[in-house]
PyMOL Python script that loads the backbone (N, CA, C, O; Angstrom):
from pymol import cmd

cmd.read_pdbstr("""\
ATOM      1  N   UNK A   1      14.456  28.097  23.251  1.00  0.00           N
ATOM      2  CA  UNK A   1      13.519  28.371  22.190  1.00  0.00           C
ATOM      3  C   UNK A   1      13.587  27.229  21.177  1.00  0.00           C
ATOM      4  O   UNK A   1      14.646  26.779  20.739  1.00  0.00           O
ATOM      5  N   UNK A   2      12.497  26.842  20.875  1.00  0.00           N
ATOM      6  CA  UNK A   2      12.671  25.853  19.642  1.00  0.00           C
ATOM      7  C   UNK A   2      11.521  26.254  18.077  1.00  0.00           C
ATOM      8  O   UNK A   2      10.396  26.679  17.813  1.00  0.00           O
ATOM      9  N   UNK A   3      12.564  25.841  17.524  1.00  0.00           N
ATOM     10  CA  UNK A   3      11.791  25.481  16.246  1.00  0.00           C
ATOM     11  C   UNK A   3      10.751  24.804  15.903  1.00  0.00           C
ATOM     12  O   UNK A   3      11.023  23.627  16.143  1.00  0.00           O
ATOM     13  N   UNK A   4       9.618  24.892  15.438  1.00  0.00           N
ATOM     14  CA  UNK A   4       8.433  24.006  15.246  1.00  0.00           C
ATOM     15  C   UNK A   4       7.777  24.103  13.770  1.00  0.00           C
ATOM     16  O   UNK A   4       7.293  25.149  13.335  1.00  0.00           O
ATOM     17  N   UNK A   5       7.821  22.860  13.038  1.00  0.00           N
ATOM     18  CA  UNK A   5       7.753  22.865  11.717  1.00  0.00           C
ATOM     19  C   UNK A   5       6.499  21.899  11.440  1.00  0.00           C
ATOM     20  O   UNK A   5       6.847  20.725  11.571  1.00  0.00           O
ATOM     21  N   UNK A   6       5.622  21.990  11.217  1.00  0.00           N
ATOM     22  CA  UNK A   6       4.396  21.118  10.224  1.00  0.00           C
ATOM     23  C   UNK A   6       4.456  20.890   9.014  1.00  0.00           C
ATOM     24  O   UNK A   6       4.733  21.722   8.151  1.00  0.00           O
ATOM     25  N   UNK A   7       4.114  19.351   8.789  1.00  0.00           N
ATOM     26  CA  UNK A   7       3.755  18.996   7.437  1.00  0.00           C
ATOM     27  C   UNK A   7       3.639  18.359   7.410  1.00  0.00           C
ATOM     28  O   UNK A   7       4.242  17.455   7.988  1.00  0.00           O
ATOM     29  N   UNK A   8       2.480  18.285   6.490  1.00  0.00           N
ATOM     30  CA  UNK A   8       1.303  17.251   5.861  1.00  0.00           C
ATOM     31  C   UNK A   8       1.299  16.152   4.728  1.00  0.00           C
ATOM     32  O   UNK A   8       0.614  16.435   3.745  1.00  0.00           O
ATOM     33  N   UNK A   9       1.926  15.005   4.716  1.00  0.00           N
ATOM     34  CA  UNK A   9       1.926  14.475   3.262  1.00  0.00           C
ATOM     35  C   UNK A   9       0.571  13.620   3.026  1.00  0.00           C
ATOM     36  O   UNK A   9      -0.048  12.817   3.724  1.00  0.00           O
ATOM     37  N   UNK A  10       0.409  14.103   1.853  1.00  0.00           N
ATOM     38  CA  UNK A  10      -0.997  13.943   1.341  1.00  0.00           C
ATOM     39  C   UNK A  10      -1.095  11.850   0.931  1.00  0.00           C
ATOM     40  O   UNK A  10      -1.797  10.890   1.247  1.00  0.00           O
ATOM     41  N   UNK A  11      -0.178  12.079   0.279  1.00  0.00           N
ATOM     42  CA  UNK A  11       0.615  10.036   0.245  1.00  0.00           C
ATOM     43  C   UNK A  11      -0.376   9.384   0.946  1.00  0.00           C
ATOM     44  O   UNK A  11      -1.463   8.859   0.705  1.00  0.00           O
ATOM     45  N   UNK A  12       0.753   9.699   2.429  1.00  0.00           N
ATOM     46  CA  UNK A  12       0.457   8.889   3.297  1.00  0.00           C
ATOM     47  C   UNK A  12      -0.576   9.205   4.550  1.00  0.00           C
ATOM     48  O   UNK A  12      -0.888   8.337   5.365  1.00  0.00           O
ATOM     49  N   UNK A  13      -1.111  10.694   4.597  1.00  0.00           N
ATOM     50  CA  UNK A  13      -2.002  10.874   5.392  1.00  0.00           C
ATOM     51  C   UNK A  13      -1.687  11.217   6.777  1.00  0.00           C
ATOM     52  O   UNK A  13      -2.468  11.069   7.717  1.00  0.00           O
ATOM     53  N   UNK A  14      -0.269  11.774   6.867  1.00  0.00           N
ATOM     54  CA  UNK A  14       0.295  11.594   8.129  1.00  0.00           C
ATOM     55  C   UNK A  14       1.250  13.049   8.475  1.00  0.00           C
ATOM     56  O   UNK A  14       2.170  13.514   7.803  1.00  0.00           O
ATOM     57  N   UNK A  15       0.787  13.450   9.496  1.00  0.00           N
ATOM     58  CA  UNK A  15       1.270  15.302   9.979  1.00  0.00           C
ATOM     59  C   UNK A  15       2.576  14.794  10.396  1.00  0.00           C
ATOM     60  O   UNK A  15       2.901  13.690  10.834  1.00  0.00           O
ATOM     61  N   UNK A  16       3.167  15.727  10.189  1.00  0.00           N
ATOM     62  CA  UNK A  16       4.938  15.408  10.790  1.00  0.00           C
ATOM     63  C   UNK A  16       4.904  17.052  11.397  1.00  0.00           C
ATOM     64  O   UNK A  16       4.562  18.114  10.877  1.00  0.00           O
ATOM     65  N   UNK A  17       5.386  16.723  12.634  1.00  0.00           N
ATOM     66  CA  UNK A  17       5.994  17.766  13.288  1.00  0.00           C
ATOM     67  C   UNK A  17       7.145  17.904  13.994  1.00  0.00           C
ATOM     68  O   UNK A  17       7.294  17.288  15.050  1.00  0.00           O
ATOM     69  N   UNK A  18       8.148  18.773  13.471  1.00  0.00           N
ATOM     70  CA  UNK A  18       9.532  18.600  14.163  1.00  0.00           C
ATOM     71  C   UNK A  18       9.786  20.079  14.747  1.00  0.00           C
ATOM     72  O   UNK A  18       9.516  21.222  14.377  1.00  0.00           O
ATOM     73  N   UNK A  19      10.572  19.369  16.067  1.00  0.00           N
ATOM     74  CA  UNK A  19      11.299  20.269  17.325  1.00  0.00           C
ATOM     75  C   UNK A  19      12.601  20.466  16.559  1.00  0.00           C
ATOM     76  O   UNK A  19      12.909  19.730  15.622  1.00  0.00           O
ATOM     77  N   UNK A  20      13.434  21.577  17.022  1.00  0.00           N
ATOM     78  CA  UNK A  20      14.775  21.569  16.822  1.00  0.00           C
ATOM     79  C   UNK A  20      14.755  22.571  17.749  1.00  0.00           C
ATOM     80  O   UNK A  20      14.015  23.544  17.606  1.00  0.00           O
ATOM     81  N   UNK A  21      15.743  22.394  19.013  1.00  0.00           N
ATOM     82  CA  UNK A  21      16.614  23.790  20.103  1.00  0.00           C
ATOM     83  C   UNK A  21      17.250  24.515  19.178  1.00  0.00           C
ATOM     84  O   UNK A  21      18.139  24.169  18.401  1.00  0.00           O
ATOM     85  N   UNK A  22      16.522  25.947  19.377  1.00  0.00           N
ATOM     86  CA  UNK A  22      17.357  27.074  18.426  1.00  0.00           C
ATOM     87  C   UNK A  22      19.047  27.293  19.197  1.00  0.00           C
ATOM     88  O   UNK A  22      20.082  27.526  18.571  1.00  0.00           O
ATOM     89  N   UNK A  23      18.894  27.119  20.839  1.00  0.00           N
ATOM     90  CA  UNK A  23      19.517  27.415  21.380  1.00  0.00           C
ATOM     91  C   UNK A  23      20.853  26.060  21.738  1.00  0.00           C
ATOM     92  O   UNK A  23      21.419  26.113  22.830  1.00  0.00           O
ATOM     93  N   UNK A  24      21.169  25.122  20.898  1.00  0.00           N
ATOM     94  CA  UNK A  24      21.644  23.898  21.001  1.00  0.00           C
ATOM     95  C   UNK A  24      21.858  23.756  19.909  1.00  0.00           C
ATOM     96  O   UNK A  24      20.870  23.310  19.325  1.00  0.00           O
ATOM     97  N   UNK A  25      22.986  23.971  19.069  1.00  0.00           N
ATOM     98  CA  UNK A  25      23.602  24.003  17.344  1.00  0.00           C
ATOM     99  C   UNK A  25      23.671  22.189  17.685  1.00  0.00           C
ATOM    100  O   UNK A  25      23.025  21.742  16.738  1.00  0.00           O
ATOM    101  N   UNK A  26      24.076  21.094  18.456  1.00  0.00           N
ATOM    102  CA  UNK A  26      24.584  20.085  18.304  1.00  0.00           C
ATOM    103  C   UNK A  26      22.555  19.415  18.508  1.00  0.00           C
ATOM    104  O   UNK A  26      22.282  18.215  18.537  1.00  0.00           O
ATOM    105  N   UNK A  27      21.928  20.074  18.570  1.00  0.00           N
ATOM    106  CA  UNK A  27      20.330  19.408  18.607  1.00  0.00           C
ATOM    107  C   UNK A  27      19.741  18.945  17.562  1.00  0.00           C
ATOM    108  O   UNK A  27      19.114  19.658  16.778  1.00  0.00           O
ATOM    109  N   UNK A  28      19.939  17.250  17.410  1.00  0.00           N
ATOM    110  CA  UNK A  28      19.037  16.943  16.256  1.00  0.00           C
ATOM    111  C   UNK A  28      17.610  17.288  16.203  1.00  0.00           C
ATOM    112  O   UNK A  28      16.930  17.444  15.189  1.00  0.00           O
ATOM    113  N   UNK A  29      17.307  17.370  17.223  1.00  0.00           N
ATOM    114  CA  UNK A  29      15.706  17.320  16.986  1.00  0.00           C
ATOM    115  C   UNK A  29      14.723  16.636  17.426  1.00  0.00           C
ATOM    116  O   UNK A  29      15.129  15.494  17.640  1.00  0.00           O
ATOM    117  N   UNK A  30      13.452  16.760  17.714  1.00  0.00           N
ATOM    118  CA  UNK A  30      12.406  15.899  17.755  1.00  0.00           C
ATOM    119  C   UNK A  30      11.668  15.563  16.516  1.00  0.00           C
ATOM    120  O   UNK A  30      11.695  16.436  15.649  1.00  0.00           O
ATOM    121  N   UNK A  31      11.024  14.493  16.257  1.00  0.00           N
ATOM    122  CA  UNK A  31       9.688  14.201  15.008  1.00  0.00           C
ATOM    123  C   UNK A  31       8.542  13.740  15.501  1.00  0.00           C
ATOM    124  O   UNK A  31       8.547  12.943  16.439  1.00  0.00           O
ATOM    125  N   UNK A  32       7.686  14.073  15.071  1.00  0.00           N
ATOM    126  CA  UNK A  32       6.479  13.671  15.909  1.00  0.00           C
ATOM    127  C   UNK A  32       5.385  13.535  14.762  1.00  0.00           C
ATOM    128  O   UNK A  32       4.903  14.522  14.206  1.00  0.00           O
ATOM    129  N   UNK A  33       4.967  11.963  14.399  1.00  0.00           N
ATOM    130  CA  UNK A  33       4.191  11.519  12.723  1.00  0.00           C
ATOM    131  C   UNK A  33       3.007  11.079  14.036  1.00  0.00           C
ATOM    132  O   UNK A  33       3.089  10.228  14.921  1.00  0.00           O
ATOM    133  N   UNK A  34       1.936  12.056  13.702  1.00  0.00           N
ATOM    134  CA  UNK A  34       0.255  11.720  13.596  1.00  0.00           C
ATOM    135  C   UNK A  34      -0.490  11.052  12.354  1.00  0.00           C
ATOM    136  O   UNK A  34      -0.623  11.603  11.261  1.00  0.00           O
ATOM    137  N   UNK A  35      -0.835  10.113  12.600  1.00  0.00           N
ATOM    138  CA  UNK A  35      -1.760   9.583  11.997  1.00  0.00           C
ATOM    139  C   UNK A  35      -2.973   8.711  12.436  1.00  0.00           C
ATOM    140  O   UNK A  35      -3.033   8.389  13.622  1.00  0.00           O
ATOM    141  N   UNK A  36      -4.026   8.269  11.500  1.00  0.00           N
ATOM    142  CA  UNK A  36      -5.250   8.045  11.673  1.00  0.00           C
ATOM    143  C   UNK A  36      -5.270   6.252  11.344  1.00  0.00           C
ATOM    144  O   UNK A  36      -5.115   5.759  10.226  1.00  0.00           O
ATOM    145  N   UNK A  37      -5.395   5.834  12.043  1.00  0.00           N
ATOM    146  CA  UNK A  37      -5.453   4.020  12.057  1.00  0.00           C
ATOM    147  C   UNK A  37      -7.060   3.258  12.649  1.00  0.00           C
ATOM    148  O   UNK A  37      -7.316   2.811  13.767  1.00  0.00           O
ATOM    149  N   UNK A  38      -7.775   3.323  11.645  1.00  0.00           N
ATOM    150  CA  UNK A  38      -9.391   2.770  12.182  1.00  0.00           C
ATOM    151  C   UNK A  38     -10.150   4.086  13.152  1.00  0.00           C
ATOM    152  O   UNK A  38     -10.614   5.112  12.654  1.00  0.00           O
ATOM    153  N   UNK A  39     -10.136   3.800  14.425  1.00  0.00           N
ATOM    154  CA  UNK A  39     -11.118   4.521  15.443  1.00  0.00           C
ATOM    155  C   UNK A  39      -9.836   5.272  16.722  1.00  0.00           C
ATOM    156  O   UNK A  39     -10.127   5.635  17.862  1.00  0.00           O
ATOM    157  N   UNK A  40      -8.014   5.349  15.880  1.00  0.00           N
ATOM    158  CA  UNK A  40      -7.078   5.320  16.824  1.00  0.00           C
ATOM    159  C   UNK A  40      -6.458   6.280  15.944  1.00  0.00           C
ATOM    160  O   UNK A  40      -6.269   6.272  14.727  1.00  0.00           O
ATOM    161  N   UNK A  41      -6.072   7.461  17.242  1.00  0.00           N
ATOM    162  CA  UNK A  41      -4.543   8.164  16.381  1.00  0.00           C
ATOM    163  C   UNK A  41      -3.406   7.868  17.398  1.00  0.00           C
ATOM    164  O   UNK A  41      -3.160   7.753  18.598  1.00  0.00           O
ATOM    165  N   UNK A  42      -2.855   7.816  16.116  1.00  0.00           N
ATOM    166  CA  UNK A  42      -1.189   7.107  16.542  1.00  0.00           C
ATOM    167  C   UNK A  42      -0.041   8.145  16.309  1.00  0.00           C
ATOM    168  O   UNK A  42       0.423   8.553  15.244  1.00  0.00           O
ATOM    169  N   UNK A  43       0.269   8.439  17.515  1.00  0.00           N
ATOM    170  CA  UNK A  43       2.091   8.927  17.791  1.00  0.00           C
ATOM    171  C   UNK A  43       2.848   8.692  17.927  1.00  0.00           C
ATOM    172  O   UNK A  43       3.190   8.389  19.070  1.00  0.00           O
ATOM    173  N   UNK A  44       3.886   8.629  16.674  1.00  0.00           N
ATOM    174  CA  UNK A  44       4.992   8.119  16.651  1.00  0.00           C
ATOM    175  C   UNK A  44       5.886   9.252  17.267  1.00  0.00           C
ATOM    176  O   UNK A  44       5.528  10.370  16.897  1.00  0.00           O
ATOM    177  N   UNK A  45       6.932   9.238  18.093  1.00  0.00           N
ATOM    178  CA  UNK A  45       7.536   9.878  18.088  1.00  0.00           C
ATOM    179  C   UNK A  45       9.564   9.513  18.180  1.00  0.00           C
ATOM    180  O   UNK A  45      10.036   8.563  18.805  1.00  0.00           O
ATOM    181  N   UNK A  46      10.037  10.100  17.732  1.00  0.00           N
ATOM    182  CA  UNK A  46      11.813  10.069  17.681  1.00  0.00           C
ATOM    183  C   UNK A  46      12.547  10.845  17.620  1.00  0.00           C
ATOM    184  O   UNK A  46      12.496  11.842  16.900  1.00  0.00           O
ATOM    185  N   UNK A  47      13.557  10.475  18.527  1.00  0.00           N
ATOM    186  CA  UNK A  47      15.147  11.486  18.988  1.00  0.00           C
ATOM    187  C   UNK A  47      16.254  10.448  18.336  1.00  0.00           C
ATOM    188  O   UNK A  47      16.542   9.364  18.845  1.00  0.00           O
ATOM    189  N   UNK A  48      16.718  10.879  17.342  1.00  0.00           N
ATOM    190  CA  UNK A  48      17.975  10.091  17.324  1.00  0.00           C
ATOM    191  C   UNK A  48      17.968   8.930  17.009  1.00  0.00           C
ATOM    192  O   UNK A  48      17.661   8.721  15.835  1.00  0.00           O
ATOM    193  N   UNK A  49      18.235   7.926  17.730  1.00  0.00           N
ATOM    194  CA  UNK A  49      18.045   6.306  17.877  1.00  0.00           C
ATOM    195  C   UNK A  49      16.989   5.554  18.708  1.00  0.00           C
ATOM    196  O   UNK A  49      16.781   4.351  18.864  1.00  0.00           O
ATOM    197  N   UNK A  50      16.312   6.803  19.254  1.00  0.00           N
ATOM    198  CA  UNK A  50      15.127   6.127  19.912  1.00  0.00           C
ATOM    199  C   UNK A  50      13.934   6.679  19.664  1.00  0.00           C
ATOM    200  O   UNK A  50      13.796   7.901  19.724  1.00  0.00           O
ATOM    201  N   UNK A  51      12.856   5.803  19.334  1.00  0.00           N
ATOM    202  CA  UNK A  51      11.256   5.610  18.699  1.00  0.00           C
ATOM    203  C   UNK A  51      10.430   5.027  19.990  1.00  0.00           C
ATOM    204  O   UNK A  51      10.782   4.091  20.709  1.00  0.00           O
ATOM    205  N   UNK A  52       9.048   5.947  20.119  1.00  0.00           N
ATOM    206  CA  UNK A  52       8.490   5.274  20.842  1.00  0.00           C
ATOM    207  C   UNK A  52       6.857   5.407  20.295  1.00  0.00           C
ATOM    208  O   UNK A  52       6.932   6.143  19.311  1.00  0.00           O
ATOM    209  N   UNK A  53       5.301   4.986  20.520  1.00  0.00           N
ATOM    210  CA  UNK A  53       4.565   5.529  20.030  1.00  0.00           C
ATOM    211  C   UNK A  53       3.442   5.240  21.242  1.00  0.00           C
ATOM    212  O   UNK A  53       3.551   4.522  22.236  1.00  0.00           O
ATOM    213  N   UNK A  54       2.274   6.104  20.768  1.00  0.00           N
ATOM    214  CA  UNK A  54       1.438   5.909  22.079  1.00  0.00           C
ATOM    215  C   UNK A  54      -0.193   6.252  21.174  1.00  0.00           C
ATOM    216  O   UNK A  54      -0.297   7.059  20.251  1.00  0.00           O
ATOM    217  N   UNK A  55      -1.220   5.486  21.688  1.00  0.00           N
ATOM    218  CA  UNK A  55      -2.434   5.251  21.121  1.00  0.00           C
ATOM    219  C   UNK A  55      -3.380   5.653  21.641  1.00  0.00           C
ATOM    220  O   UNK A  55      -3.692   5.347  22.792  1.00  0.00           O
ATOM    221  N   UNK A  56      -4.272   6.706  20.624  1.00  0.00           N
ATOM    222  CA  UNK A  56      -5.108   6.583  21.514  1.00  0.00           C
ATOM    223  C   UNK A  56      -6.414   6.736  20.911  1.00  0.00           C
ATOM    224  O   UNK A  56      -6.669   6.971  19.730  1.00  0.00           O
ATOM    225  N   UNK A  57      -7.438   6.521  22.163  1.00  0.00           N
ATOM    226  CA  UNK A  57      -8.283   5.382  21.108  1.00  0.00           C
ATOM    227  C   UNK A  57      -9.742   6.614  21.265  1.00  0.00           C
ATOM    228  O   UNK A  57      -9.932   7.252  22.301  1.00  0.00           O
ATOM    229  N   UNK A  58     -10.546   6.721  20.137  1.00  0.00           N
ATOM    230  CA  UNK A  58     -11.960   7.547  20.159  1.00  0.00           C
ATOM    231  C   UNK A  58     -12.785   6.142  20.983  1.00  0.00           C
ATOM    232  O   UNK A  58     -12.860   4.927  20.799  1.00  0.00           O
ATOM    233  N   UNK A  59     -13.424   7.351  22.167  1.00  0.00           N
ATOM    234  CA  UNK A  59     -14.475   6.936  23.103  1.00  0.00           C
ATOM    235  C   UNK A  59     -15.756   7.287  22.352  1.00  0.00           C
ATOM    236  O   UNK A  59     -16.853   7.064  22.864  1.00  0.00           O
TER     237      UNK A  59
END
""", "prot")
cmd.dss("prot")
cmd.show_as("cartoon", "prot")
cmd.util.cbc("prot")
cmd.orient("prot")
């Protein structure tokens, strides 16, 4: 089971959504920052020490 948390900062324009295993006390977590870049939304996403992001583009 996991945790799933939204939020919106108005700042920067950008949804944050984080994972956490209810069932895994040693589980940092997932983050997952949506945002809006020109005609592209961009996913950032990170575990720990590793970041990756993926684009994608309005047809």
């Amino acid at each position: 089971m996991h945790k799933i948390t939204f939020n919106f900062d108005d700042a920067t324009d950008t949804l944050k959504e984080t994972h956490v295993r209810m069932d895994d006390p040693n589980d940092k977590g997932e983050t997952y920052y949506y945002t809006i870049e020109g005609d592209e939304l961009l996913l950032k996403m990170a575990n720990d020490k590793v970041t990756c992001r993926r684009f994608f583009k309005r047809e």
